[in-house]
Structures are given as structure tokens and as C-alpha cells.
C-alpha positions as CSV (number, residue, x, y, z in Angstrom):
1,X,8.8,7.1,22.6
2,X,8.1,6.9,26.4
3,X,6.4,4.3,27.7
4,X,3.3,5.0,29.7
5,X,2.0,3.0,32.3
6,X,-1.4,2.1,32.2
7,X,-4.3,1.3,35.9
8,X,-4.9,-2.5,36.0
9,X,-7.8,-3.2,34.2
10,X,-7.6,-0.4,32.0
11,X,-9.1,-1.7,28.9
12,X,-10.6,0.3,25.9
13,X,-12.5,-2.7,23.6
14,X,-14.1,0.6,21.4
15,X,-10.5,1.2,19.5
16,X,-9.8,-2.7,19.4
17,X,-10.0,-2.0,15.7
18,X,-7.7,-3.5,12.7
19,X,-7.0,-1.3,10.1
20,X,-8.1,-1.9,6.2
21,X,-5.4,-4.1,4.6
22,X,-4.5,-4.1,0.4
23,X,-2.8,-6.6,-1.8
24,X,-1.9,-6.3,-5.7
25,X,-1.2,-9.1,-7.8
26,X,2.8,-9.2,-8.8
27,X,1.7,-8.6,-12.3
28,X,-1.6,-6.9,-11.2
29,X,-4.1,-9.6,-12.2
30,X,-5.9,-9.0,-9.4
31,X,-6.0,-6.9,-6.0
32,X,-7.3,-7.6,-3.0
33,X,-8.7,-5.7,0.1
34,X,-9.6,-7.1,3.9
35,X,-11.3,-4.7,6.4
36,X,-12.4,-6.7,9.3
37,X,-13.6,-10.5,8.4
38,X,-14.4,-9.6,4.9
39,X,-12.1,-10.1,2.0
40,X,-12.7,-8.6,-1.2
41,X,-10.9,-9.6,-4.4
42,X,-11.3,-8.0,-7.8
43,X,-9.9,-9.8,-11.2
44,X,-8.3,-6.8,-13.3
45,X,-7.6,-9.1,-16.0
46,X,-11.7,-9.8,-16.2
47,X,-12.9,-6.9,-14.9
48,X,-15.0,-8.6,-12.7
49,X,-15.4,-9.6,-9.0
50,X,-13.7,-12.7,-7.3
51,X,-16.3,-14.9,-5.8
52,X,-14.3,-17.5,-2.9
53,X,-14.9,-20.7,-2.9
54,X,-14.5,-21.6,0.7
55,X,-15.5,-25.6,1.5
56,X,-14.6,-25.0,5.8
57,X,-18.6,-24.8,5.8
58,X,-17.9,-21.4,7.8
59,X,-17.5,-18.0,6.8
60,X,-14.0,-16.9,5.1
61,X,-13.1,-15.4,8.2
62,X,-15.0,-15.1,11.3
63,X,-12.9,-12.3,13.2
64,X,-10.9,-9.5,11.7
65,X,-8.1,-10.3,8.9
66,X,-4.4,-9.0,10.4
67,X,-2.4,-10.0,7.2
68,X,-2.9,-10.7,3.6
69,X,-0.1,-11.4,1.0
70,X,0.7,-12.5,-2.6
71,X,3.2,-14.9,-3.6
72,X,5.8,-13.7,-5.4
73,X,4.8,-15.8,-8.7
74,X,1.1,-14.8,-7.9
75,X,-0.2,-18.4,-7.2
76,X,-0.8,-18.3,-4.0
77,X,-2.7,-16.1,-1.7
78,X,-2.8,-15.8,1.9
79,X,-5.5,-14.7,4.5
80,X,-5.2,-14.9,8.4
81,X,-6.0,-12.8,11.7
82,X,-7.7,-12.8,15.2
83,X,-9.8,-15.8,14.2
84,X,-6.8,-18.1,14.8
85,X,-7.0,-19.3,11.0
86,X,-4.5,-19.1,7.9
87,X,-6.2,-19.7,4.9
88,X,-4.2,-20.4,1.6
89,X,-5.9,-19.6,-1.9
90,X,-5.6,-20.5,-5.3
91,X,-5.1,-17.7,-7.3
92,X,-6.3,-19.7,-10.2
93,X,-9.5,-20.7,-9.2
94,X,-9.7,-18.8,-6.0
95,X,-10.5,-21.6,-4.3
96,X,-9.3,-21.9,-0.3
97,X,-6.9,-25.1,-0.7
98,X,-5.5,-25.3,2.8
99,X,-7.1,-24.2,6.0
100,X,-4.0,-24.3,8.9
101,X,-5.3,-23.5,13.2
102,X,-3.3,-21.3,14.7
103,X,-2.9,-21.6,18.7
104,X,-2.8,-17.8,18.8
105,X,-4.1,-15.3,16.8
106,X,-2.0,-14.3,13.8
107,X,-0.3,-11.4,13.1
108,X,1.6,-11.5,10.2
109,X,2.0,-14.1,7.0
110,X,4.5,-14.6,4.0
111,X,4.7,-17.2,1.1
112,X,8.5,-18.7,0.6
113,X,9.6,-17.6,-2.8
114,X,9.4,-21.1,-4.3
115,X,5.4,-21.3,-3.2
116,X,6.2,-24.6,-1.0
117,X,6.0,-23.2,2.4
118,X,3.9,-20.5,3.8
119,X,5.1,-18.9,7.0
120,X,3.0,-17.2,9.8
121,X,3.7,-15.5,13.1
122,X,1.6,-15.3,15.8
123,X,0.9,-12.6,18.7
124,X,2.7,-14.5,21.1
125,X,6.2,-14.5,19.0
126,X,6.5,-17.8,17.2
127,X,6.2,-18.5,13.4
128,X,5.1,-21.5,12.1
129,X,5.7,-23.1,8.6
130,X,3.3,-24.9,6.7
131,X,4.9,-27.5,3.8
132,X,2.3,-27.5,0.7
133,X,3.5,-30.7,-0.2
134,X,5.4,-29.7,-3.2
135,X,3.2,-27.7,-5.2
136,X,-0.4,-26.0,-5.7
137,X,-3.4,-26.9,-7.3
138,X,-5.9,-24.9,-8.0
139,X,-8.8,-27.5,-8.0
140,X,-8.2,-29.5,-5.4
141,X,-10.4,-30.2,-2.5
142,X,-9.8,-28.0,0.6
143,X,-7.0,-29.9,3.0
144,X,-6.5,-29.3,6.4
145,X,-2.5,-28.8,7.0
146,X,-1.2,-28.2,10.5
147,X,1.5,-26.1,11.1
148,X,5.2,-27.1,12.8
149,X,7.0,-24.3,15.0
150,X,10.0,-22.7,13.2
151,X,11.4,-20.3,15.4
152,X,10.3,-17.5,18.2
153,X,11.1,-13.7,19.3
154,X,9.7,-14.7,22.6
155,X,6.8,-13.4,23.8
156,X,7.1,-10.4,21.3
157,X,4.3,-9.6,18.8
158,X,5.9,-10.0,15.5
159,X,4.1,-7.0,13.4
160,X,6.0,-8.0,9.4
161,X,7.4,-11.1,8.0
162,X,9.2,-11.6,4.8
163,X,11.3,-13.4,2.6
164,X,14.4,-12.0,0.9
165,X,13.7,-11.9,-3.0
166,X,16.2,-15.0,-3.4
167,X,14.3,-16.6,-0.9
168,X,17.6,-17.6,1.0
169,X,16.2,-15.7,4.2
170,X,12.9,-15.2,6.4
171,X,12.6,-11.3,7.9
172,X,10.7,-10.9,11.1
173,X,10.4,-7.7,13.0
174,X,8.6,-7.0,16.2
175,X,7.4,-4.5,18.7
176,X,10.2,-4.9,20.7
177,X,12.3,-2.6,18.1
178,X,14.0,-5.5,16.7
179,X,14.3,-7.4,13.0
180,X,16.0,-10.6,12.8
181,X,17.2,-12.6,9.7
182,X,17.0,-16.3,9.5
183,X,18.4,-18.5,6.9
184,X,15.4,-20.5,5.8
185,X,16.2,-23.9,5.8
186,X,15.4,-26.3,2.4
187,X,13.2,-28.4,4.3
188,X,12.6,-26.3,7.4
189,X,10.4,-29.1,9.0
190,X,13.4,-31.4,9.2
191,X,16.1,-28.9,9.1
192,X,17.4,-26.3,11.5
193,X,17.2,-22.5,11.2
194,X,20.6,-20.6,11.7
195,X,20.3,-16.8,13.0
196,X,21.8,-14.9,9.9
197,X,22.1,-11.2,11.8
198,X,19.9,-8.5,13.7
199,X,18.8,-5.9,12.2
200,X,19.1,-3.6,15.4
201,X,19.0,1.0,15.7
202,X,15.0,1.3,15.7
203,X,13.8,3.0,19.2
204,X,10.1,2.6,18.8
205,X,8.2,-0.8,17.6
206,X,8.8,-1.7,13.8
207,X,5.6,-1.7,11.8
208,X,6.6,-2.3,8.8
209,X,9.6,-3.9,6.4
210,X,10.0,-4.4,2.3
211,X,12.9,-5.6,0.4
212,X,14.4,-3.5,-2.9
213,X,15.7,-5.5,-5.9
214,X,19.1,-4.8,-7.0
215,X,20.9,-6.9,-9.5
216,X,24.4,-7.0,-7.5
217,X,22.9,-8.6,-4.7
218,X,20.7,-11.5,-5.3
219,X,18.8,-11.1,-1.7
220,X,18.0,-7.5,-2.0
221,X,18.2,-4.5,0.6
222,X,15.5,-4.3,3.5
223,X,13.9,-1.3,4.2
224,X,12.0,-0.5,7.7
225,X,9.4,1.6,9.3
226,X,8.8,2.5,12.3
227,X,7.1,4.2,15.4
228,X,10.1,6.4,15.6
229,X,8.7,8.1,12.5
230,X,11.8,6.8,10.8
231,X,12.4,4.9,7.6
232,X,15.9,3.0,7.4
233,X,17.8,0.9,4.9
234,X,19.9,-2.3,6.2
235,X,22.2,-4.9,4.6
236,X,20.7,-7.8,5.9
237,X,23.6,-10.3,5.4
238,X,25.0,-8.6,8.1
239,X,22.5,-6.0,9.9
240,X,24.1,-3.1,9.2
241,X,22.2,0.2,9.5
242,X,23.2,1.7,6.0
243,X,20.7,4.8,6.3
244,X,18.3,6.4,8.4
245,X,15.6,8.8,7.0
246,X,13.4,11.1,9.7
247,X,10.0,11.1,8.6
248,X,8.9,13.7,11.5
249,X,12.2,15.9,11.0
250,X,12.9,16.3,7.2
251,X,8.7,17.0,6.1
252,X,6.8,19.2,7.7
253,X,3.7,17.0,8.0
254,X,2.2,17.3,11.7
255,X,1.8,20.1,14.1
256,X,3.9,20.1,17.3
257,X,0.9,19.0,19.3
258,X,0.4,15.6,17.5
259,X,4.4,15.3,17.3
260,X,4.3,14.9,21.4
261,X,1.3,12.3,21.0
262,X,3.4,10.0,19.0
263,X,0.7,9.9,16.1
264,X,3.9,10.1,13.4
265,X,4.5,6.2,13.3
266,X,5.2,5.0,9.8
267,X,2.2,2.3,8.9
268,X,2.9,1.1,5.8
269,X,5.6,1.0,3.3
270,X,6.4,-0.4,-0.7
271,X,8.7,0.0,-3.3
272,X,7.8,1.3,-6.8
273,X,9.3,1.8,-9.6
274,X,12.4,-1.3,-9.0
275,X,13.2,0.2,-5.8
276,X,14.1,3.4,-7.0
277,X,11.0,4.9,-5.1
278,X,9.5,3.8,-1.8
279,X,6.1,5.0,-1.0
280,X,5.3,5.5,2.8
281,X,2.1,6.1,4.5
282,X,2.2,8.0,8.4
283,X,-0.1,8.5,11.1
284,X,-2.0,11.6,10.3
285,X,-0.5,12.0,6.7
286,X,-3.5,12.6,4.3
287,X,-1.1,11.0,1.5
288,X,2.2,9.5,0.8
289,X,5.9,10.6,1.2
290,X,7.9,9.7,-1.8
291,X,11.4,8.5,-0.8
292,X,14.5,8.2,-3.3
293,X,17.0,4.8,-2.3
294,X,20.2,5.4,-4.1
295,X,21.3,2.3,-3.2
296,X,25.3,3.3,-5.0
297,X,25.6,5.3,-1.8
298,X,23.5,3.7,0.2
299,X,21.4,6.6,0.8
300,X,17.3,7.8,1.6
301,X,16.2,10.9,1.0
302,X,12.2,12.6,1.0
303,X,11.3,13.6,-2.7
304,X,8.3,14.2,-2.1
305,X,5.0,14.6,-0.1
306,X,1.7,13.8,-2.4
307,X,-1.0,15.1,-0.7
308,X,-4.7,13.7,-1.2
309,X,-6.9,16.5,-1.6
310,X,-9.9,14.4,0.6
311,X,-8.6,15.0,4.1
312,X,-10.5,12.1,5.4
313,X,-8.6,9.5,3.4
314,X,-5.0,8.8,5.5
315,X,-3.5,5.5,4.3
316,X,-3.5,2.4,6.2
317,X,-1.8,0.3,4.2
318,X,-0.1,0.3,0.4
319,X,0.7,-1.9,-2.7
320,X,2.1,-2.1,-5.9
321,X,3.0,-4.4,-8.3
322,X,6.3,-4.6,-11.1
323,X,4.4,-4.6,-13.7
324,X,2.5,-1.0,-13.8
325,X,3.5,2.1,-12.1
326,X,0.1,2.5,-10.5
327,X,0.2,2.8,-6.4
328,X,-2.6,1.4,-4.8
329,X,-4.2,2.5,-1.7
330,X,-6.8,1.9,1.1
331,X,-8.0,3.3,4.2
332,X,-10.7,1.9,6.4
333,X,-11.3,0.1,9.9
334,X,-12.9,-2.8,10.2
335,X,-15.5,-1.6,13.1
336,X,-16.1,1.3,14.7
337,X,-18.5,2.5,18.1
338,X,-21.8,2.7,17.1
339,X,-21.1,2.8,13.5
340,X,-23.6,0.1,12.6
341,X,-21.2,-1.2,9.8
342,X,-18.5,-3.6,10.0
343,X,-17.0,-2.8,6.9
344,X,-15.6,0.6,6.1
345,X,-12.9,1.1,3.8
346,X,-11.9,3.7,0.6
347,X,-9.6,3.0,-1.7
348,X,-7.5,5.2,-4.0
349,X,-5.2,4.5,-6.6
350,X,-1.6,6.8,-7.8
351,X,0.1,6.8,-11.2
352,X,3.1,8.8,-13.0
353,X,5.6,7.0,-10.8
354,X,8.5,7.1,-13.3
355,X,12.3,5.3,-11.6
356,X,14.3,7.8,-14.1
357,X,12.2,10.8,-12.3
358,X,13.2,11.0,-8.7
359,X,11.2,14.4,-8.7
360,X,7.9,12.6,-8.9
361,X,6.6,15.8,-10.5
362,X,3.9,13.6,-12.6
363,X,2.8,11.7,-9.5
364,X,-1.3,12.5,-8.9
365,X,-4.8,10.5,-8.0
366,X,-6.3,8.6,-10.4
367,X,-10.0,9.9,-10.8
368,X,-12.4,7.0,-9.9
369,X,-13.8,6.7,-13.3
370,X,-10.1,5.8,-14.3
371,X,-8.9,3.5,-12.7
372,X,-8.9,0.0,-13.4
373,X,-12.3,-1.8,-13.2
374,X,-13.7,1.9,-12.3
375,X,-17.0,1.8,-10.9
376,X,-17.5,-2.0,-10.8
377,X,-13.9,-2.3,-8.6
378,X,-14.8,0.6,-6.5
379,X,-18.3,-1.3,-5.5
380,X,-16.5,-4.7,-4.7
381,X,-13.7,-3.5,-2.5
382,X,-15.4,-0.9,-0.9
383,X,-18.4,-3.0,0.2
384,X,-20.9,-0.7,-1.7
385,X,-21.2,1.3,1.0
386,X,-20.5,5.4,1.8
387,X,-19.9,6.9,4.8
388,X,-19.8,10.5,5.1
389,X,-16.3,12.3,6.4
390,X,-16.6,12.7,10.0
391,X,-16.8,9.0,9.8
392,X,-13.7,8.0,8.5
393,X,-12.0,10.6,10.5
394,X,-13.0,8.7,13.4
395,X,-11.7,5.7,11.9
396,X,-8.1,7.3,11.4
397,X,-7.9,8.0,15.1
398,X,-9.2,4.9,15.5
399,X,-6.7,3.5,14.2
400,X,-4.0,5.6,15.9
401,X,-5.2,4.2,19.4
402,X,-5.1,1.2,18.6
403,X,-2.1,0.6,16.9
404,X,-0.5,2.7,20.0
405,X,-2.4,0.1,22.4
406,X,-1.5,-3.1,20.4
407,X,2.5,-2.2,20.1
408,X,3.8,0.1,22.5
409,X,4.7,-1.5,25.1
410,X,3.8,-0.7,28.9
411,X,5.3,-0.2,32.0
412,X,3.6,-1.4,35.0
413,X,4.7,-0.8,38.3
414,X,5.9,-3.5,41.0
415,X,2.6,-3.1,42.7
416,X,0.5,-3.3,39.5
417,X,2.4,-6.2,38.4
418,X,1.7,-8.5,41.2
419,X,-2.0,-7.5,40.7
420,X,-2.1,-8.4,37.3
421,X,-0.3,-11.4,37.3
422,X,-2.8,-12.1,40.7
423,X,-5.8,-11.6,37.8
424,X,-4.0,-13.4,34.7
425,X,-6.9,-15.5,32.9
426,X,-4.7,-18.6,33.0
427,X,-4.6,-18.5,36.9
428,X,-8.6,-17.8,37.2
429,X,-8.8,-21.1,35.3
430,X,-6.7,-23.6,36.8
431,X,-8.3,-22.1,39.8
């Protein structure tokens, strides 16, 4: 992707938009969606809506949500975003346990394997770790935790963060086309990090990265997405690029004119079915592409493309969980220009994912009268709230321009950058 330069002072605050965010429960107890400030939790097991128990005295969140996440046992869960605040639940009580200030806003959040450390990155290019003191519970009074610096891509917005499935190593990728595997240290407040490898062939900003299990190697293989409308599968222990799949080559799924916009980015990715399948959601796609990892040969290939048969609903982000084959799904922004609404998200849900049946000839939509929690789930995540169609369209490309704004990176020339570093913020105040 070329980079663009962009007139000083050319600002756009109508598309400064985050897009809907979902999270399922590792054994799909619960799931959870953010769009904007608000975040919605359902209990599957109850069939009931989640009411947060928040003791800050302020609102859950008072700016829009950039990153929610499960722990891998399902203990924990984690909220954070432009407000500058990482909030750590209780999955047991849903209670907020820890509240942790950020210095910049955050961009991306994972829970250590273990549940004693959550990590967060912000938009500057540091993560931070927060120790939970050596265990969680649920009814506990709310505790303010600051956070100690762990490491930094330096000055690059990190846009994923994850641990390996052994927990041995923290994942980071950024805009700046790189991922980057650190050892994670026992006691990373008193312990140094060690640079394990880079994870280096991506030619546009990586959105997106997962891990697939695989019993011969404890730590799992990482898979990425990207703006370069590719998806590619890495050994991590020591970065090697084991396969690349072309989103925009092998499927037909956008005409040439969108193609030369750059609206084919890959924006969110999961792995179904023990890692036989990976579900991936693009820029424009009304549905998912269903890739097969034969991870004997190291390989990705496209099974298939599941359409949606609303055109208005293109995923913004995915989940699923180990314990059902059910692929859940939300699109949504959290504001748009003179919408009226803050709120606006849809969610969807996919079943007949089957690892023995790489043809994914079953897969389909779940009706929304069955899915679980049906009407009353629908209601709670969705904010109880309709929009018609031209409205979410609007939020897709909404979406496009920001995420385009947000990760692609500009070039200025040597004129333009005098003037803007001239008109930095951080001069006009010492001044």
C-alpha cells in the first residue's frame, strides 16, 4: 500500500470511530460486546444479562472501548480504550476488581495464561504489565493497581497483543508491519524480557494475530492479518514465514475499484474447530472466508467464502470458543455523524463448523430465534436498538476510513514537517 501524504491540519473527527468489538467465554459461559463506552455482557449459562458492578463511582468506560479479552481459564476479563483506563473483571461475580491509568490511550490488552499478569499496550508503543498479586477474587473490593513498563516498539501503535498458549511468550504486532516475540519473564516486574524473534514479510500494518493449538508444539503457531489483504502462518520460536495466503488474489471478493482504495485489509481473525479452520473477516466482505491450516505442511489455503445474505452486516470483529462450534459475530461503530445514537452494533452467530470437514459445506447463519439466549441476548448486546440499512452501511465505510487514518502511516513532506512539528501540542504548551 502507498503511503499518501496528507495537508497539515488535515483532520476528519466525523470517521474517528472504533469499530464494535466481541468476546466469547473459553467455554462459552458468557459473551461479551463493546461498541463505543458501552460494554454488554450476556451469561449463556443463565440466560440472562450481566449487570457490572463497577465501585470507580464513574461510568464503565467514559470514551470508546479499543480492546476486550478473556482469559484463557475464563476468570478474568479485560476492558480498556481511549479513556486511558484498563479495567480487570471478575468473571465470577462480574465485578470490576482492578482499575489500572494508562498514560496514553490503550490499544490493545491480553491476560498471561496463568491469570497473574495482565498486559496492555498503548498508542504510543509501550506495554505495561500489571501483577494481580497472585490470584483473583471475585468479591473483593475494587483496587487500584498501577502499571510498570515492560517493553516498547517505539513510537509504533501496537494494534494485537497475545500470549503463546504455553504462556512462555508475549506477541505484539504493530502498524509498522512488524510482530515481535518476547519471552515473558516469571516475574516480569523484577525480571528482564529477552527478544525471542521477529516475525517480519507483512507490507501493510498488521491488524490482527491468533495462535493455533497443536500438540507437538507446546506454544502453538501464530497466524496474522493484515492490510496487505494477506493472512500468514509463522513459527514463532524463530519468525519464520511458514505460509502466505492472498486474501485479495485467491477469492474473488471486491471489485477492481475498491481493490486500488485499499478497502481489502483483513480486520479480524480466530481459529475454530482446534485450529483446523480459521475464520477471517475483510474490509467490504459481507461474511467470512474460511481458511484450512494444515499445519503437517505448513500450509493455508481459502475453503471457503460464507456469504451473509444481509448486505449491510460486514464483520468487525470475530470469536469463538473450544467448546462449541458456533462462530460468533458483530458489526457496529460506536458513533456515527449525525446518527443521534452512540451505540450501534448487530450481531450474528455461525454453526456447522466441523475440523474433519475442510469443505465447510454445513457452515450457515444461525436464525435469531436460535441462537443462544435468542431474543433476550439479541436485546442486551445490541443495545435494543434498530437502525435501518443505509445506516450501517455508513458505519462499514466508517469504519474503513478510520482504520485507514489510524494505521497507515503518512508521508509528510520536509516543508510540512517543519510546520507540524512548529504546531505540535506539546510545544504550544511549554510555550
Amino acid at each position: 500500500m502507498e503511503e499518501t501524504p496528507v495537508e497539515e491540519g488535515d483532520t476528519n473527527k466525523d470517521v474517528e470511530v472504533a469499530p464494535a468489538l466481541i468476546a466469547l467465554h473459553p467455554t462459552e459461559n458468557s459473551v461479551a460486546v463493546a461498541v463505543g463506552s458501552d460494554l454488554r455482557v450476556f451469561d449463556l449459562v443463565g440466560n440472562c444479562a450481566v449487570f457490572l458492578v463497577d465501585e470507580s463511582g464513574v461510568p464503565y468506560h467514559k470514551d470508546s472501548i479499543r480492546t476486550i479479552c478473556y482469559g484463557s481459564k475464563g476468570q478474568l476479563f479485560v476492558s480498556a480504550g481511549d479513556d486511558k483506563t484498563v479495567k480487570i473483571w471478575s468473571t465470577e461475580s462480574w465485578r470490576c476488581i482492578y482499575n489500572v491509568v494508562s498514560e496514553k490511550r490503550v490499544s490493545a490488552a491480553a491476560i498471561s495464561s496463568n491469570g497473574l499478569h495482565v498486559c496492555f499496550a498503548d498508542k504510543f508503543g509501550v506495554i505495561w504489565v500489571v501483577d494481580l498479586d497472585g490470584g483473583v477474587d471475585g468479591n473483593q473490593p475494587l483496587v487500584s493497581k498501577k502499571a510498570m513498563s515492560l517493553l516498547s516498539h517505539y513510537c509504533s501503535i501496537i494494534t494485537s497483543l497475545k500470549f503463546s498458549l504455553d504462556g512462555r511468550f508475549l506477541v505484539s504486532a504493530d502498524r509498522d508491519f512488524k510482530i515481535r516475540v518476547t519471552t515473558f519473564p516469571t516475574k516480569p516486574v523484577n525480571e528482564a524480557h529477552e527478544i525471542q524473534s521477529f516475525c517480519l514479510g507483512h507490507t501493510d500494518f498488521v491488524s490482527c494475530i491468533a495462535f493455533i493449538s497443536n500438540l507437538e508444539c507446546s506454544h502453538g503457531f501464530l497466524i496474522s492479518g493484515s492490510g496487505d489483504s494477506t493472512v500468514r502462518l509463522w513459527d514463532i520460536l524463530c519468525g519464520s514465514l511458514l505460509d502466505t495466503c492472498d486474501i485479495g488474489d485467491k477469492v474473488e471478493l471486491l471489485d477492481s475499484k475498491e481493490r486500488e482504495g485499499c478497502h481489502s485489509a483483513v480486520t479480524s481473525l480466530c481459529t475454530i474447530a482446534d485450529g483446523a479452520l480459521v475464520a477471517v473477516a475483510v474490509q467490504s466482505l459481507h461474511g467470512i472466508i474460511l481458511l484450512n491450516c494444515d499445519l503437517s505442511n505448513h500450509t493455508l489455503s481459502v475453503v471457503k467464502v460464507v456469504s451473509i445474505s444481509e448486505e449491510t452486516f460486514i464483520p468487525t470483529s470475530l470469536s469463538t470458543s473450544c467448546s462449541t462450534g458456533y462462530l460468533w459475530m458483530v458489526t457496529g461503530v460506536s458513533s456515527l455523524h449525525n446518527l443521534g445514537h452512540s451505540s450501534l452494533a448487530r450481531v450474528k452467530v455461525m454453526s456447522g463448523f466441523n475440523k474433519d470437514n475442510y469443505t465447510a459445506n454445513d457452515v450457515s447463519v444461525v436464525e435469531d430465534d436460535a441462537i443462544p439466549g435468542e431474543t433476550k441476548l439479541l436485546e442486551k448486546l445490541q443495545g435494543g436498538v434498530t437502525f435501518d440499512d443505509k445506516v450501517f452501511l455508513a458505519a462499514a465505510e466508517a469504519v474503513k476510513t478510520a482504520m485507514s487514518n489510524l494505521l497507515t502511516k503518512k508521508q509528510y513532506s520536509m516543508e510540512k514537517r517543519d510546520f507540524r512539528k512548529r504546531t505540535r501540542n506539546d510545544r504550544k504548551l511549554k510555550q
